[in-house]
Structures are given as structure tokens and as C-alpha cells.
C-alpha positions as CSV (number, residue, x, y, z in Angstrom):
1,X,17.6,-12.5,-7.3
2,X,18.0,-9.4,-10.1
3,X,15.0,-8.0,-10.9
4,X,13.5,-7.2,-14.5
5,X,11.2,-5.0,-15.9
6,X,9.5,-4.8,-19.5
7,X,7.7,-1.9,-20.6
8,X,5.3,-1.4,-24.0
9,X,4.2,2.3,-25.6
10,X,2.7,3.7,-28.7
11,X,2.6,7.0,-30.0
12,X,-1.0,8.8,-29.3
13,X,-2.4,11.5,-31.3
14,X,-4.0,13.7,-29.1
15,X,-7.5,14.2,-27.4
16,X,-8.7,17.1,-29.8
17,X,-12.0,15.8,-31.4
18,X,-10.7,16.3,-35.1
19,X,-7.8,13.5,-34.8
20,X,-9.6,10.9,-33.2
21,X,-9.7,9.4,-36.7
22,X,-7.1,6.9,-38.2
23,X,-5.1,8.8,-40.2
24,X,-2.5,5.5,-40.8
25,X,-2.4,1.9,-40.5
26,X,0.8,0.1,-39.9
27,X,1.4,-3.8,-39.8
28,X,3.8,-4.5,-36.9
29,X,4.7,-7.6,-35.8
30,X,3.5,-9.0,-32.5
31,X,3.9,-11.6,-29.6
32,X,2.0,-12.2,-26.9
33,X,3.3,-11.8,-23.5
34,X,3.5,-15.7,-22.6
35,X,5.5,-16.5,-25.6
36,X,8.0,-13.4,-25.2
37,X,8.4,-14.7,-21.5
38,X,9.4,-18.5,-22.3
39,X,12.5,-17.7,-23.8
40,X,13.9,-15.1,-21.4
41,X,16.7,-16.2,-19.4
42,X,15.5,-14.5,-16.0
43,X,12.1,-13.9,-15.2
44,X,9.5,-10.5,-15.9
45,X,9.3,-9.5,-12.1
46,X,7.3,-6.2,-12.8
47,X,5.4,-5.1,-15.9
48,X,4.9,-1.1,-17.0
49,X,2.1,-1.1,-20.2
50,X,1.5,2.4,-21.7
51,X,-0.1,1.4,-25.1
52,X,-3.5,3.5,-25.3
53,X,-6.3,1.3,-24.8
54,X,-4.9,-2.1,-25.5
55,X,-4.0,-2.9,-22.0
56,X,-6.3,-5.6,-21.3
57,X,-5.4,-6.9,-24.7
58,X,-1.7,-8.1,-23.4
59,X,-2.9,-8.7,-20.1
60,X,-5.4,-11.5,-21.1
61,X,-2.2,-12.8,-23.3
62,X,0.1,-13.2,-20.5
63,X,-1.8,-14.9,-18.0
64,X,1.1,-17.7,-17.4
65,X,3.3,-15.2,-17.0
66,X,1.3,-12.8,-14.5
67,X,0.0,-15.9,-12.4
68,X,3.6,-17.5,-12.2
69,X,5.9,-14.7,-12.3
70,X,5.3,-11.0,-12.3
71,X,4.9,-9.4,-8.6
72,X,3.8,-6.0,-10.0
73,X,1.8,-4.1,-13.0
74,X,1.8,-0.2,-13.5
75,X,-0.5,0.4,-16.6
76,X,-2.5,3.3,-17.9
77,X,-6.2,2.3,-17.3
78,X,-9.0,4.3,-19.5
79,X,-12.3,5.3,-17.7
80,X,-14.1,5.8,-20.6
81,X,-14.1,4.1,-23.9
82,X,-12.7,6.5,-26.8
83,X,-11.3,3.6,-28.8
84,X,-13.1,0.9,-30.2
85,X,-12.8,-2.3,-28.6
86,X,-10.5,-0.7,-26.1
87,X,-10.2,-2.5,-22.1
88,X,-11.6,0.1,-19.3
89,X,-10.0,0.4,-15.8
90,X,-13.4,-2.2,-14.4
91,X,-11.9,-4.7,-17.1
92,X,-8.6,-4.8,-16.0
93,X,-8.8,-4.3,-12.1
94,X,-11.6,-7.2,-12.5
95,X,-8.8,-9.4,-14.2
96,X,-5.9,-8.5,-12.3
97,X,-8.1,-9.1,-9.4
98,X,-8.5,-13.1,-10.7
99,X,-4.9,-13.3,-11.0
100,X,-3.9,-12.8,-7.5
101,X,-3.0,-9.1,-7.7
102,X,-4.2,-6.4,-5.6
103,X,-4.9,-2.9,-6.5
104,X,-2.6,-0.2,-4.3
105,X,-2.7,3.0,-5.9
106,X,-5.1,5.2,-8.8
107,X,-3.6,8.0,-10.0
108,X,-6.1,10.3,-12.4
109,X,-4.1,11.8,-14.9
110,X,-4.4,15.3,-14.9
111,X,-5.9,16.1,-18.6
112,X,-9.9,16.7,-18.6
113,X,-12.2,15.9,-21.2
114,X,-15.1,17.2,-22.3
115,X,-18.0,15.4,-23.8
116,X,-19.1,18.5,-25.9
117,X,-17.5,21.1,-27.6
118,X,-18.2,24.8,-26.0
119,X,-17.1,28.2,-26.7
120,X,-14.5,29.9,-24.3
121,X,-16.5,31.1,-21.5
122,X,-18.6,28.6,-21.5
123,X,-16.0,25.6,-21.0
124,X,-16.7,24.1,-17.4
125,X,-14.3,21.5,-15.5
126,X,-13.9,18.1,-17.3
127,X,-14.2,14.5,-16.5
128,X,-10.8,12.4,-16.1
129,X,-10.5,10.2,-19.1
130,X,-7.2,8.2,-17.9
131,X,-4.8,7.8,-14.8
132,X,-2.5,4.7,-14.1
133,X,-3.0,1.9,-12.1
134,X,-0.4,0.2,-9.3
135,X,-1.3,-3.4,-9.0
136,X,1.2,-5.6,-6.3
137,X,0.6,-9.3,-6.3
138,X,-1.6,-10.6,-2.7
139,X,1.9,-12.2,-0.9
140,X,-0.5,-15.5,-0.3
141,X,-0.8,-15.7,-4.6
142,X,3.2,-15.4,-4.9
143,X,3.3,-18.6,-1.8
144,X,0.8,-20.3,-3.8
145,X,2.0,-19.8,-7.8
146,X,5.6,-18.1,-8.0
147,X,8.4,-21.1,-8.8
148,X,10.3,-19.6,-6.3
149,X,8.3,-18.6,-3.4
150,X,10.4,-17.1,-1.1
151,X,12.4,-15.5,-3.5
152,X,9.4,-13.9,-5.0
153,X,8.3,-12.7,-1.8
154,X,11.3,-11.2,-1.2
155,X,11.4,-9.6,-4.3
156,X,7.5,-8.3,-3.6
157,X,8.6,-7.0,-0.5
158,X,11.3,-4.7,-2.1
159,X,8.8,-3.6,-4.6
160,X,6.4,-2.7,-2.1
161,X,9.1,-0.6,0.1
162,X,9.5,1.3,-3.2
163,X,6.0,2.3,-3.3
164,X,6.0,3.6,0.3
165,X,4.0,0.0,1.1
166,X,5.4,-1.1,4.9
167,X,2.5,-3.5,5.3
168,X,2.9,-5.0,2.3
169,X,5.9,-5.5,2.7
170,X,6.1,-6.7,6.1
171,X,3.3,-9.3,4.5
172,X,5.3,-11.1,2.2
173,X,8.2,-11.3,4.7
174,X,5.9,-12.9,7.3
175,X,5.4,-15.5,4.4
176,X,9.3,-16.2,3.6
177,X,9.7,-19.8,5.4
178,X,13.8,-19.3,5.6
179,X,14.4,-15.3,6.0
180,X,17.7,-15.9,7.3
181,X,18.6,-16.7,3.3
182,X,17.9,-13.6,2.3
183,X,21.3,-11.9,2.3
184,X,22.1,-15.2,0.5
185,X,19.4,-15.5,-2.1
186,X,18.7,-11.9,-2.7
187,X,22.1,-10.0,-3.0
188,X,22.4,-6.3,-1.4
189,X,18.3,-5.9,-1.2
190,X,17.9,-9.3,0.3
191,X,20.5,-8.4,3.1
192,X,18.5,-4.9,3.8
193,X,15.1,-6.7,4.3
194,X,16.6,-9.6,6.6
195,X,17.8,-6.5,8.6
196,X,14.4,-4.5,8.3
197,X,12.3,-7.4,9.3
198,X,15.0,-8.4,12.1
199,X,14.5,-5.2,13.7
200,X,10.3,-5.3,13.5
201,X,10.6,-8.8,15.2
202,X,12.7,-6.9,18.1
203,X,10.3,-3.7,18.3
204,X,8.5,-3.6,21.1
205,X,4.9,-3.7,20.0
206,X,1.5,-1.7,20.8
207,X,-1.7,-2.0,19.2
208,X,-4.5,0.3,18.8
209,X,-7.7,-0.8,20.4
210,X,-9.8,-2.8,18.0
211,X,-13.2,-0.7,17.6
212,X,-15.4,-3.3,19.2
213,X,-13.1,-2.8,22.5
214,X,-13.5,0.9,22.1
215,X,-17.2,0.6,21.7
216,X,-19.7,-1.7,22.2
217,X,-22.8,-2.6,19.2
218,X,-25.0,-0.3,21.0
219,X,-22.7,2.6,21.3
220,X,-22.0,2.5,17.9
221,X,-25.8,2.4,17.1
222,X,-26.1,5.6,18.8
223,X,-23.5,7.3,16.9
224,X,-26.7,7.8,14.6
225,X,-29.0,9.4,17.4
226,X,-29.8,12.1,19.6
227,X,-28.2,9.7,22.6
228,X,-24.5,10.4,20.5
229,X,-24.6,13.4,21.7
230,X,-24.8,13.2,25.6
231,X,-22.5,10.4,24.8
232,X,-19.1,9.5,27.3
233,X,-16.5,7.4,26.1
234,X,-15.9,4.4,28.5
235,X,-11.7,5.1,29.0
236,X,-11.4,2.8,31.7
237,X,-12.6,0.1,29.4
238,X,-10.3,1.1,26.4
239,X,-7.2,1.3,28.9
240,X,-8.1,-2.6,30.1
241,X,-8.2,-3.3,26.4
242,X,-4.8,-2.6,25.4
243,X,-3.1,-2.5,28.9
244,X,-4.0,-6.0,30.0
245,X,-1.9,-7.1,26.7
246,X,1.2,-5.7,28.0
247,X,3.1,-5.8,31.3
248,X,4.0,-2.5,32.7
249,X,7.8,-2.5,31.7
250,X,7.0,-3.5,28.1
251,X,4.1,-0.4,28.0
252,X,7.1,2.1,29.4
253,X,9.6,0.4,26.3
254,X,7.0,1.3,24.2
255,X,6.1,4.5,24.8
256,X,10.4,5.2,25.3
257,X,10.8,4.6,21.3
258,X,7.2,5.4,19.4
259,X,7.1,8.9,21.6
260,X,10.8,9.9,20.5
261,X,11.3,12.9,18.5
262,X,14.1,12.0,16.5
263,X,14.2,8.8,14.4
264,X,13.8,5.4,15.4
265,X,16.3,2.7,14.6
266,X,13.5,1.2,12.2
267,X,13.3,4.5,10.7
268,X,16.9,5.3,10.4
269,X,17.8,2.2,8.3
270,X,15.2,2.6,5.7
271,X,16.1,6.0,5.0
272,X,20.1,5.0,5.1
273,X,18.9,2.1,2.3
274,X,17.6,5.6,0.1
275,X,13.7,4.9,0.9
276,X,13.6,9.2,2.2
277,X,9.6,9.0,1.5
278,X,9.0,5.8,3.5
279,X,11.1,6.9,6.4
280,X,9.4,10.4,6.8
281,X,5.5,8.7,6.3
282,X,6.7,5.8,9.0
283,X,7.9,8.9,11.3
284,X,4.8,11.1,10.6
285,X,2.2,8.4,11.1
286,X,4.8,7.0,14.5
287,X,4.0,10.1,16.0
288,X,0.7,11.1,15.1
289,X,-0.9,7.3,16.0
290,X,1.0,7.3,19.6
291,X,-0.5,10.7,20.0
292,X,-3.8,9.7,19.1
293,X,-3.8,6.5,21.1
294,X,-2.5,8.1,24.3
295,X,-5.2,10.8,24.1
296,X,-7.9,8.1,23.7
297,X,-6.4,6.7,26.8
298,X,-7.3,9.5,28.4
299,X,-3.6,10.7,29.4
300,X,-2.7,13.9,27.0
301,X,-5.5,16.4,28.2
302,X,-5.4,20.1,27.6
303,X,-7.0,23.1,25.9
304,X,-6.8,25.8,23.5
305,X,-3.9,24.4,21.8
306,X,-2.3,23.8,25.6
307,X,-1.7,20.0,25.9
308,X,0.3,18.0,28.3
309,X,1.1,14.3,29.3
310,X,-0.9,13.3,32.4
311,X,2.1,11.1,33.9
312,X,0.1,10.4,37.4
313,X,-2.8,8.6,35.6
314,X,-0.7,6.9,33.4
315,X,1.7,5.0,36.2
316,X,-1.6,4.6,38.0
317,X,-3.5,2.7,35.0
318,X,0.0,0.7,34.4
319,X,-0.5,-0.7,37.9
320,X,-4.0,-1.3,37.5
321,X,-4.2,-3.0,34.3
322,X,-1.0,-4.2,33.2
323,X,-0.5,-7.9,33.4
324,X,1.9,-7.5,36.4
């Protein structure tokens, strides 16, 4: 269960448009990424590439390796193509894309470029040239390829937790046929997400209303005319949408934990397990979703920044639309 990284660079000589031009040539020695993997004792489980412009190059020379093994890719992608022959971000989403990853993050680097040379005064915002690229392999891909299925997913599941990912994560664990080996199979990590996933089993769920039982094909037709604006939501509809899946007492458990100020037990254990950034955006979005569900159901009213909870509507749409 211990997880391995590999990471590639090169030294770059700037963006200036007077050293652009080869200025060396060295012969290095070389491998492709398939043939480095066969004779590695444990597998590559993530893959960081920083090696201006030849990206796609190792990529399309480890395709064993990335189908089979690797759960994750973190490259620097190029937008625009200042090297010849060089991959471009299309190139390698496009690949990654075949190999049964998905992309979950772009992050533009901050340096601009210009396309022509001005004076100062005259030099106006620039394009992004580069960023890097998160790719995390689709959990069905790691069922269908990885050696070790349930291990991988495990292992996909930690690495999404690490990039603020819950649903991700909570993907691949759906997938793992015998999560009650995790503690087992996975070491310290594996015993966190058999705990993490324990407790979501035993939360008491609520779902937002799908948007064709908030409104119908015609309603959102007129969200495009004059009609939009005379316009009433139908509440009592969108309260027997997602009451009549619940029965009364497991709407009140509900509400008891996802309206709580302070943390939830969910909550608490990822932050406890050093995932700080994952607990606060599980917290943030906890509290701002029940909010914004509870206001569509008609029962926070208010104005001017005055809101309250509109308790005698509530217990009375419980008993009118709760299974019993």
C-alpha cells in the first residue's frame, strides 16, 4: 500500500525574446517511461512532469504504465507552441482523456506573454503561456485496468482527499468490493478512509431537488421571456419532491447535523487526519447548501438582511409530505 511518486525537470532559459535560441546541445541519455517502470519494485502511483514542452513526449511513452498503474498526473501544459515540436495543453488533456484519466484542476501560471515587443507605456496585459494540469484517474478505469483494483482505488481515494476532492473520493470507495480490508491492505491511510466512508454510510442523507422537480420544461423555457418575470416558483411542488423521500424523523436528523454550527463528526475526522482545507470547504459548502435548500423550501423568509427559520411551516409540510 506505500505510495510512489516520480518527478522529471529541465532547466529553462527564460521567456525574453533574445534567448529563445539554442545556445547548447547536450546528449543525455534516456528511457521511456514503460521501460523505467518494469523494473521498479513497487509501482509509479502518481506522476509530476515539469520538462518544458516535452510533456506529451513521455506521456505517449508510458502508456502501459499510465493505463495500468498511475492514479494521478500533475504536468505543466503549454497553451501556445514556443518550442518546436512541443505537446500543447489540447494534446495532452485529449490523451489523458483516452487513458481513463480525468482532468480536475487548471491552474494558469502567473507570467504573461506578449506576442510583440512594445515600449514601456505602451505594454498592455499579456496572454498566459503555461499553467499546470491535475489529472486523477475515472475510479471505473482503475476497476477496469489497475492489477490491484481495490487497492488502487483506495489509493485514488487518498489522493483525491489531498486535492480537496470529497466526491472523488467517495467514488472510488463506492467501487472497493471489500472496504472492510482497508485498514488491512492500506496501512494508517487505509484505516482513515474505512472510517471516513463508515461514517458517510451512517449520515443521515438529504438531497437537493433535481432541477426538473424544481421546474418543469416549460418553466425553464420561460426563463428566456417576458413570462420569467411575472414568474412564481411552485414551493409546494419542490417540498413533495424532496420530502416524500424522507420520513419526518429522518428530515428532523437531518436538519439536527447539516444545520449545526460547529463541526460535524464527518468534518472533525478529516481535519484530525491533517486534511485543514477539506474540512473547512466540507463546513462552508454544509452550511451554505442547507441554507440554500431550506430557503427554496420556502421556510427561511426575511428581509433587509433580517432572516429567520419559519418552524410552523416546516412541522406542517413534514406532516404533509413526509412518507409517514
Amino acid at each position: 500500500g506505500r505510495m510512489k511518486s516520480i518527478a522529471a525537470a529541465c532547466l529553462i532559459t527564460g521567456m525574453q525574446y533574445n534567448v529563445r535560441q539554442p545556445v547548447r546541445t547536450v546528449d543525455l541519455h534516456a528511457t521511456t517511461l514503460d521501460e523505467y517502470a518494469v523494473g521498479l519494485q513497487d509501482p509509479i502511483d502518481f506522476l509530476g512532469l515539469d520538462i518544458e514542452g516535452a510533456e506529451l513526449d513521455i506521456l505517449l511513452a508510458g502508456r502501459q504504465t499510465l493505463e495500468k498503474d498511475i492514479l494521478g498526473v500533475l504536468c505543466e501544459v503549454m497553451f501556445y507552441e514556443l518550442l518546436e515540436g512541443q505537446g500543447l495543453f489540447g494534446d495532452e488533456a485529449a490523451f489523458l482523456g483516452k487513458s481513463g484519466f480525468r482532468l480536475i484542476n487548471l491552474t494558469p501560471h502567473d507570467a504573461e506573454y506578449a506576442f510583440s515587443r512594445r515600449p514601456i507605456g505602451w505594454r498592455g496585459r499579456g496572454v498566459r503561456i503555461a499553467g499546470d494540469a491535475l489529472f486523477l484517474r475515472d475510479p471505473r478505469s482503475v476497476l477496469a485496468t489497475h492489477p490491484d483494483p481495490d487497492l488502487g482505488l483506495a489509493k485514488l481515494a487518498f489522493m483525491a482527499l489531498n486535492f480537496d476532492m470529497l466526491d472523488l473520493g467517495l467514488e472510488a470507495l463506492d467501487l472497493i468490493k471489500h472496504p472492510s480490508a482497508l485498514s488491512e491492505r492500506a496501512g494508517e491511510y487505509g484505516k482513515f478512509l474505512s472510517c471516513l466512508y463508515e461514517e458517510y454510510l451512517q449520515a443521515p442523507t438529504l438531497m437537493p431537488p433535481l432541477f426538473s422537480e424544481a421546474m418543469t420544461a416549460e418553466e425553464s423555457a420561460n426563463r428566456f421571456t417576458a413570462a420569467s418575470i411575472t414568474a412564481t416558483v411552485d414551493i409546494e411542488r419542490i417540498r413533495s419532491a424532496v420530502l416524500s423521500n424522507h420520513t419526518k424523523q429522518e428530515f428532523q436528523n437531518a436538519l439536527r447535523v447539516l444545520l449545526r454550527d460547529d463541526a460535524t463528526r464527518a468534518e472533525t475526522l478529516v481535519e484530525e487526519a491533517g486534511f485543514t482545507s477539506l474540512a473547512r470547504e466540507m463546513s462552508e459548502r454544509r452550511k451554505s447548501q442547507i441554507s440554500g435548500l431550506m430557503e427554496k423550501l420556502g421556510f427561511i423568509g426575511g428581509s433587509n438582511g433580517n432572516f429567520f427559520f419559519d418552524w410552523e411551516q416546516l412541522g406542517a409540510a413534514l406532516d404533509r409530505y413526509c412518507k409517514f
